[in-house]
N, C-alpha and C positions, 0 to 999 in steps of 0.2 A: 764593688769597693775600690776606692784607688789606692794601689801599690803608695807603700811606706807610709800610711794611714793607720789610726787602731782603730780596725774590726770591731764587729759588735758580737761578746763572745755568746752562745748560746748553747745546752746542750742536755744530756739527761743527769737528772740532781738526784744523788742518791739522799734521802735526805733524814731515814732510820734504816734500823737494819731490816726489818720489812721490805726494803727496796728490791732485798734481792728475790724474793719471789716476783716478780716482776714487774713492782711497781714504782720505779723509778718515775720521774717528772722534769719534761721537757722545760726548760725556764734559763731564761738570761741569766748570767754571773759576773762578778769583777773580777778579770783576772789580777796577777803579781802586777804590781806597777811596773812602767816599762824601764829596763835599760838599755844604754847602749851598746850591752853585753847579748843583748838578748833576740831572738828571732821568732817571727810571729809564722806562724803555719796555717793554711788550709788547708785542712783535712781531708784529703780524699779514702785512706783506709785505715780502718784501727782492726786490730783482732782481739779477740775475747779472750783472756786470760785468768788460771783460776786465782790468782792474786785480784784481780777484779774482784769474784763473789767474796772471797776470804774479807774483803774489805770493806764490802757495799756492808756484810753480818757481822762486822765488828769482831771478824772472828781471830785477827792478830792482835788483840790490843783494843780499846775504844778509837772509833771512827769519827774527824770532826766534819760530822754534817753541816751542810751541805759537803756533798762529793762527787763530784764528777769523773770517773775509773778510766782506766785505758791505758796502758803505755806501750802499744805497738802498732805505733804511730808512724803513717804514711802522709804525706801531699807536697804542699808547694810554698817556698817560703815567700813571701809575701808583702813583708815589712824584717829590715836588718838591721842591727843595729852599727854603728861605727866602729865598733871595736870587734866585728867580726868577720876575719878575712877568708876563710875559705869557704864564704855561702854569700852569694848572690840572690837577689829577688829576682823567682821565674824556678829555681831549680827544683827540684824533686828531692826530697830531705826526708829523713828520720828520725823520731825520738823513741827509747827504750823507757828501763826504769829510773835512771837516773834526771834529774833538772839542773841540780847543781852542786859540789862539796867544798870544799875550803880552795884548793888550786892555789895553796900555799907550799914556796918552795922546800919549810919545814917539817914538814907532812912526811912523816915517814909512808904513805900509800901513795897519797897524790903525786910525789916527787920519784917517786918510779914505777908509774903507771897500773895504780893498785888501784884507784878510784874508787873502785865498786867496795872499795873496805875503808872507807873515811870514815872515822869517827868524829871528825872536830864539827864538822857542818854539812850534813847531808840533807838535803831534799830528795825527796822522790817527787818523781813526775805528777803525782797526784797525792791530796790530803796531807801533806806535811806546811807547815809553817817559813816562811823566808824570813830571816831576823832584819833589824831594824825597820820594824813597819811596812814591810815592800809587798805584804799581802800574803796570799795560800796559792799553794799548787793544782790545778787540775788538770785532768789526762782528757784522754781521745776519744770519748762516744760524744763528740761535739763538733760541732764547726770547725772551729780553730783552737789551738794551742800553742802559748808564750811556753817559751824554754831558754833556758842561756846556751848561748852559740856552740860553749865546749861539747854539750851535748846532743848536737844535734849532728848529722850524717848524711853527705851527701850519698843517695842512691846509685848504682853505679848502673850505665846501660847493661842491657839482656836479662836485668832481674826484676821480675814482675813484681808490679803494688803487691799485689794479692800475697806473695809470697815471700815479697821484705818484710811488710810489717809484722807478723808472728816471730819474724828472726829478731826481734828487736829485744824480745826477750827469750819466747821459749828456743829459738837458737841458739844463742848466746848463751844461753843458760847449761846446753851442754856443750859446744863447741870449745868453751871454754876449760872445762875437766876432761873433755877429749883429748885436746892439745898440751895440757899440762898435765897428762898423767901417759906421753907418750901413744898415744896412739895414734897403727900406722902397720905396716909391713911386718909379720913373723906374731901379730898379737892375736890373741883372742878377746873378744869384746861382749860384756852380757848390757843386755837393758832391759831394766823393769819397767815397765811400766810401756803399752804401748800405747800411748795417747797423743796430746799437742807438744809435750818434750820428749815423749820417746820415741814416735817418728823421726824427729830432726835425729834425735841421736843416732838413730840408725842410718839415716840417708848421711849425716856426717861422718860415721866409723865406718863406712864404706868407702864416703871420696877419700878420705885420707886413710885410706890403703889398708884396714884392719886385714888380715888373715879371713878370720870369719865373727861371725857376729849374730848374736843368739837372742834372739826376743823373747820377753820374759814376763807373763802376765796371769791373772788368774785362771781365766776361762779360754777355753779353744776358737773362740766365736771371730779370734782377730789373728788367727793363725796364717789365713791366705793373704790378708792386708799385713802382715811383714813379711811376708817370704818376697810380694811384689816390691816392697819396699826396698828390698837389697839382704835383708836378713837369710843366713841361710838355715838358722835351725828356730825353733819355737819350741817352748816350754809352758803349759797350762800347768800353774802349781797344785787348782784342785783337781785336775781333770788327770795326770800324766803319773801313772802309779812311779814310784820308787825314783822321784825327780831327782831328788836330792843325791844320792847314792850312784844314779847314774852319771850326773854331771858333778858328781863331785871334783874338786880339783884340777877345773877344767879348764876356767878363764883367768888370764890377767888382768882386769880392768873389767868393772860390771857400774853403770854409770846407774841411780835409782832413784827414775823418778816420783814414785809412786810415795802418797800422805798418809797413807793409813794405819792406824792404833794398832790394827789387828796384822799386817803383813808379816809372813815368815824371816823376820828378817835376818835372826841369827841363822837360819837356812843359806840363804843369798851369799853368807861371811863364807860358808863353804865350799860354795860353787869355786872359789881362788883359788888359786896355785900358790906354792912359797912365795912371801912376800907379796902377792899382789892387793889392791887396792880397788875398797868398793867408798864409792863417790855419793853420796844423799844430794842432792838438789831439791827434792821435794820435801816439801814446808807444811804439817797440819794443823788443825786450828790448835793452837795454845803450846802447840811447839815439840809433845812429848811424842816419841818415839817409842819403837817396842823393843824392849832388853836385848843385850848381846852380849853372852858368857864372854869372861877373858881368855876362856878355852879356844875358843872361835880365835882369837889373835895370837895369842902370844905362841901356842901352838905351831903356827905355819906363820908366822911371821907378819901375819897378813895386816892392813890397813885398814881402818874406816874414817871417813874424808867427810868434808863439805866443802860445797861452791856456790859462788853466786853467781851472780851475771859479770861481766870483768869489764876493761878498761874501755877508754874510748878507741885507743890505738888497735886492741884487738877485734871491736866491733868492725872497724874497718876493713879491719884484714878477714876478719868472718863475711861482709857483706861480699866483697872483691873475690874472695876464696867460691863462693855460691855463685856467683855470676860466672867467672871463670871453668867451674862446675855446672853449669847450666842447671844448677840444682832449682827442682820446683817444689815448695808444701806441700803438702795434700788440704786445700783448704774448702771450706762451701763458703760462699759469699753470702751475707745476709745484709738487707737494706738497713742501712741506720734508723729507718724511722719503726724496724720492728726488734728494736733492742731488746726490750723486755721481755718480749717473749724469746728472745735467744739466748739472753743467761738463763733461764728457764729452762729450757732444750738443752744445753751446755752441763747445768748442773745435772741436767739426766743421764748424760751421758752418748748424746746425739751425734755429738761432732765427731767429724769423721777426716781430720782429725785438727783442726783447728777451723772455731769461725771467725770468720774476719767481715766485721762492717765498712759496707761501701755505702758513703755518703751520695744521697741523690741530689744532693744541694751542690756540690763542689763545680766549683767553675762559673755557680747561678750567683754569689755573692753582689 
């Protein structure tokens, strides 16, 4: 393909919600029309995220098929447009969940770096709508992907494909209620859930300095995968007689990734200390949560919080902060051309602890 040309976009179409058993269909699509806002990418790595399958199943909401999933997105930008200054065609770039939101100075989120909470005009990277005619959104199990500039990230040297693109979200996803709910030096740190955001969380509550940090999941089967992680303690909620009572009142800050209907979760409100603060980032399908007494708070003062993914500014500083850190994912690579069957392995429960597609096409354009 020649540089500042549009590409021919192709990639996997989700195109019911049967997709996500694993029959997605490879097939050409039209992306957003182009601006000069905008930067065209070749995809060298996307990672598998469970906002993917939530999606591809229509399980936040109806899905407008076609859909193309992905937003932790790795490669090379390719085509730039004029009105985007800090990305050159040749660079190493990333997009998360965001494409585009108003980036009106009005905005009470955009106008101070709250992005990730725009309500006036928000795209996600994949299956939302661009207004005035300009087309639909699609993400990363593809070739290439159009995104406007604001959202896009230069990669910084010393941090691998492999291990930027899952930080595009499920990084960001906790680094961001890490660093806004103080953590760091003299804290105790809990994570539920040890999967593709509660690894990052624990490898991030470690580089920035927690005390100690306690991995928190059902079963004991992932106890030695966080202790190497950095974690110093492990909790099995079905497995670890009298959890609750033993750790009671123990952490400052318990970050909880985990979706599910069934989790102890008014339990977790006690594991805090006066005033401390437990953070949800994890999203299940149709959004309901499981009860938590007012006892659980008002009692010890304690918080319960949510977070999304944050701004571009911080993205930055999270990618630069990991590099700097020589932090690596724990990820398995899987070939783009066996997608299907890796959201399939994924929704099992396989990854170990995030997969990430590497395109065997990239560079052959």
């Amino acid at each position: 393909m020649t540089e500042q040309t549009s590409p021919k976009f192709e990639g996997w179409l989700g195109k019911s919600p049967d997709a996500v058993h694993g029959r997605m269909e490879w097939g050409e699509y039209e992306p957003k029309r182009w601006t000069e806002d905008d930067v065209d990418i070749e995809i060298s790595h996307c990672g598998i995220c469970g906002s993917d399958i939530h999606t591809l199943k229509s399980g936040w909401g109806p899905t407008p098929y076609p859909c193309v999933v992905g937003h932790e997105i790795v490669g090379k930008a390719v085509r730039v447009g004029e009105n985007v200054k800090h990305i050159k065609v040749g660079d190493r770039v990333g997009v998360g969940t965001q494409a585009r939101t108003c980036q009106q100075s009005t905005c009470p989120d955009c106008s101070n770096d709250l992005e990730s909470y725009c309500h006036n005009d928000v795209i996600n990277t994949y299956g939302s709508f661009y207004p005035n005619g300009e087309g639909k959104s699609y993400g990363g199990y593809a070739d290439y992907n159009r995104t406007n500039g604001h959202f896009v990230f230069r990669i910084p040297d010393g941090l691998e494909s492999s291990s930027a693109a899952p930080m595009m979200c499920a990084g960001i996803a906790v680094y961001s209620p890490l660093k806004e709910n103080g953590c760091g030096p003299g804290k105790t740190v809990g994570v539920v859930g040890v999967g593709g955001l509660g690894h990052f969380a624990i490898l991030f509550a470690k580089a920035l300095g927690a005390d100690r940090v306690i991995g928190i999941s059902r079963k004991a089967d992932k106890r030695e995968d966080a202790l190497k992680l950095g974690a110093d303690e492990y909790i099995a909620t079905e497995e670890d007689k009298d959890w609750v009572a033993k750790h009671s009142r123990t952490m400052d800050l318990i970050i909880c990734t985990a979706s599910s209907k069934k989790m102890p979760l008014n339990d977790y409100m006690l594991l805090l200390k006066t005033r401390g603060t437990l953070v949800q980032v994890g999203a299940p399908d149709g959004g309901i949560l499981p009860p938590i007494t007012a006892f659980a708070l008002v009692l010890s003062g304690r918080r319960f919080a949510g977070s999304n993914i944050d701004s571009p500014k911080e993205i930055r500083e999270m990618l630069q902060f990991a590099a700097d850190k020589k932090m690596k994912a724990w990820v398995v690579e899987r070939p783009l051309k066996e997608a299907n069957q890796a959201i399939v392995d994924f929704e099992d429960g396989k990854a170990r602890y995030r997969y990430v597609l590497v395109n065997e096409n990239f560079g052959k354009h």
